[in-house]
C-alpha positions, 0 to 999 in steps of 0.5 A: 562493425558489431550489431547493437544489441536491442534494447531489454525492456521491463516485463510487461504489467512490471513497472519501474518507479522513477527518480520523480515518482519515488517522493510520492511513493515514500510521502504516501508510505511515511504518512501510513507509517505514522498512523499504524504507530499511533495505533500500535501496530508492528511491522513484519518483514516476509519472504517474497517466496513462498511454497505453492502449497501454501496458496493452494491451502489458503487461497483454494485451487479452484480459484482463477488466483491459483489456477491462471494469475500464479507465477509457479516455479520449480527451484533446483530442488524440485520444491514448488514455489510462488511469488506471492500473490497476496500477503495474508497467508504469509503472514499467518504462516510466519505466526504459526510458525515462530508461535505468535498466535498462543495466548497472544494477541498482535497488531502486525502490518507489511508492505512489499510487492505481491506478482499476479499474471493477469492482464495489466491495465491502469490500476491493475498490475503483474507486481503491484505493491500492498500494505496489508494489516492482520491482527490476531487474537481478538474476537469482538467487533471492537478489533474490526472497528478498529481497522475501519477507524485506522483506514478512515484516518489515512485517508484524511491525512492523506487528503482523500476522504471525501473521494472514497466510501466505505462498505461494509456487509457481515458474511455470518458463520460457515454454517450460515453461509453453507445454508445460504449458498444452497438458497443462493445457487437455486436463485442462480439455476433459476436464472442460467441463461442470464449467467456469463461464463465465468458465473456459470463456472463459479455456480458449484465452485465460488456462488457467492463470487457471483454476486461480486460480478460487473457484468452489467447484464447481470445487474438487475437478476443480482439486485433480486437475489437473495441477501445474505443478511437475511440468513444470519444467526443471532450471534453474526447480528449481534456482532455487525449491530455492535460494528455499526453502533461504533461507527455510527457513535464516531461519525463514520459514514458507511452503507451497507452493501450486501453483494460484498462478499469474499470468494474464500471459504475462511472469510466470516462476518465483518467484510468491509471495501473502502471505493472510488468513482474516480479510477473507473473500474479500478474503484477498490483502494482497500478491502478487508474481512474477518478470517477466524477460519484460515488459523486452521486452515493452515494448521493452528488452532481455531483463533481470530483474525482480521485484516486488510489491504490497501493497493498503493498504486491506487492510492497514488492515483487519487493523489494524483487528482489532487492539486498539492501533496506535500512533498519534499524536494529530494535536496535542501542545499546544492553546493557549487564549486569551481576551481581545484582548491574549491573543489577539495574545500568543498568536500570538506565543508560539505561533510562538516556540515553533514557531521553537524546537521544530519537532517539536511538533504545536501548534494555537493556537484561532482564532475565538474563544469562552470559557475553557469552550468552548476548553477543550472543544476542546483536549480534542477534539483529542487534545492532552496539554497546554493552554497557557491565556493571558488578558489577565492572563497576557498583561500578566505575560508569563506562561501556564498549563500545563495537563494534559489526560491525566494527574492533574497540577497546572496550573503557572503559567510564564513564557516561558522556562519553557514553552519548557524544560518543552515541550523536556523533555516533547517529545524528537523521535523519531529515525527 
């Protein structure tokens, strides 16, 4: 007797998203859809591959993205690839390479999955899906407010705006950031001996990342460091008043946390994070910034960009707090049919009616069984109404219309019948 082969299981932090779990995903997914059009935004599809070079020139080597969460390999060619890790840069390298950056404005978003090898938790992933926006071309605040109003609006729709908040902070130029670091670094050498290993790594490479730590050990040397803010040039203030001046005008409640930071030299001004205290540790739904800087970086000309992203298995756990999220059963009409003459009937009913009403989500039970079984299938399936036909109904041209969800009586119809009751029942929805 041959050995049974054991069982091959996903990739630990790579999960499967199941048959039950994918209407959540795609409900969340269409309402995201909806507000990025009603603001004019375009979707790019991007490769989920990429060359190594372009991370380590967008993201930096020395940062625990490169060096530890990468996953790196050598194709037949010997060229060095990686699984995207985040999808900034591969939006910004498609841009510059098909030339959509040269007197040019954009409004672009993507979704996808990103891969990080770092160690999974809930929250956190080795492939986890992102829907980032990126818009190029427009320098004022304005742009930035913008991307504040759009995420504020989701969250509405999505019915979780009262659990997330938002803050935002302004980073200034390179120049005044390079003049701050050297403040902030002192503060820091001032302090070594309170500093965890990963701080004392980030002090010559990343200081302003340590700012960012969780280490509630290093909490109350942090709230004593110096702020950034009070480091900004006229122009950098300008901007953060006009941003906050726009909020302030549409209601949008925001405060000001001056530890927000990003880690990556090309990130300058607006920054903003939008949190939660209901995913633990986990607390950061979105984050976005101003990266004028990066263009160069990968070898366009100096422009403007910001953008941001939304981690989706986030998003989905804050759902999950709620009572109800609207959505569809996977089926409308279940068809049931019995007897070798219903069964060819059936079929044929069932593409007229598909032909005729492309809306309607109808699954037809194949593999056979009886009028008890299938009829504990249709209930299975979510599905409001059963269309029942034997080989009686089939000879009359005739079905029943049965309820499942509502104390209604089974009505006995012809074709035409069904056809008009299932039009009258099944407005499709405009969108």
């Amino acid at each position: 007797m041959a050995k049974q082969q054991q069982a091959i299981q996903a990739i630990r932090g790579m999960h499967d998203i199941l048959p039950e779990q994918s209407p959540y995903w795609q409900w969340l997914e269409g309402q995201a859809r909806q507000v990025l059009a009603g603001y004019g935004y375009q979707e790019i599809r991007l490769p989920i591959v990429e060359k190594t070079e372009l991370f380590k020139r967008s993201i930096g080597e020395v940062t625990d993205i490169v060096e530890k969460e990468m996953y790196t390999f050598e194709d037949r060619n010997g060229d060095s690839l990686t699984l995207r890790p985040e999808g900034t840069a591969g939006c910004l390298r498609a841009c510059l390479e098909h030339g959509l950056l040269h007197n040019q404005s954009h409004r672009l978003w993507y979704y996808g999955p990103m891969f990080r090898h770092e160690r999974p938790q809930k929250g956190r992933y080795r492939q986890f899906y992102q829907l980032g926006v990126e818009t190029y071309g427009m320098p004022g605040p304005d742009i930035d407010a913008e991307m504040v109003l759009l995420t504020d609006r989701l969250w509405k729709r999505l019915g979780i705006r009262d659990m997330v908040e938002l803050q935002i902070n302004s980073l200034g130029t390179s120049e005044e950031r390079l003049a701050y670091r050297g403040t902030l670094v002192e503060y820091f050498k001032q302090h070594l001996s309170l500093l965890d290993e990963d701080s004392l790594r980030r002090l010559e490479t990343n200081p302003l990342r340590i700012l960012d730590s969780k280490n509630p050990e290093m909490q109350a040397m942090l709230q004593q460091a110096p702020v950034l803010l009070e480091h900004l040039g006229a122009e950098s203030l300008a901007h953060f008043d006009s941003l906050k001046a726009t909020l302030d005008d549409l209601g949008i409640v925001y405060t000001i946390n001056t530890r927000l930071v990003r880690g990556l030299d090309y990130y300058g001004k607006t920054v903003f994070e939008w949190v939660t205290e209901r995913l633990g540790s986990q607390g950061t739904i979105c984050a976005g910034g101003r990266y004028d800087g990066l263009i160069e970086q990968l070898g366009g000309k100096a422009n403007h960009a910001i953008g941001f992203a939304m981690g989706m298995e986030r998003i989905l756990a804050l759902l999950e707090l709620l009572e109800t999220v609207p959505v569809e059963a996977s089926v409308d009409v279940y068809m049931i049919r019995v007897g070798g003459e219903a069964e060819a009937a059936g079929m044929r009913l069932a593409e007229s009616i598909r032909d005729q009403l492309p809306h309607l989500k109808l699954q037809v039970n194949c593999g056979g069984g009886s009028f008890k079984s299938q009829f504990k299938k249709a209930d299975k399936s979510g599905a409001e109404y059963a269309i029942v036909i034997g080989d009686d109904e089939a000879a009359r041209g005739e079905v029943a219309l049965k309820p499942l969800r509502a104390d209604q009586e089974q009505r006995t119809l012809d074709h035409n019948q069904l056809l008009q009751a299932l039009r009258d029942w099944h407005q499709p929805k405009s969108l």
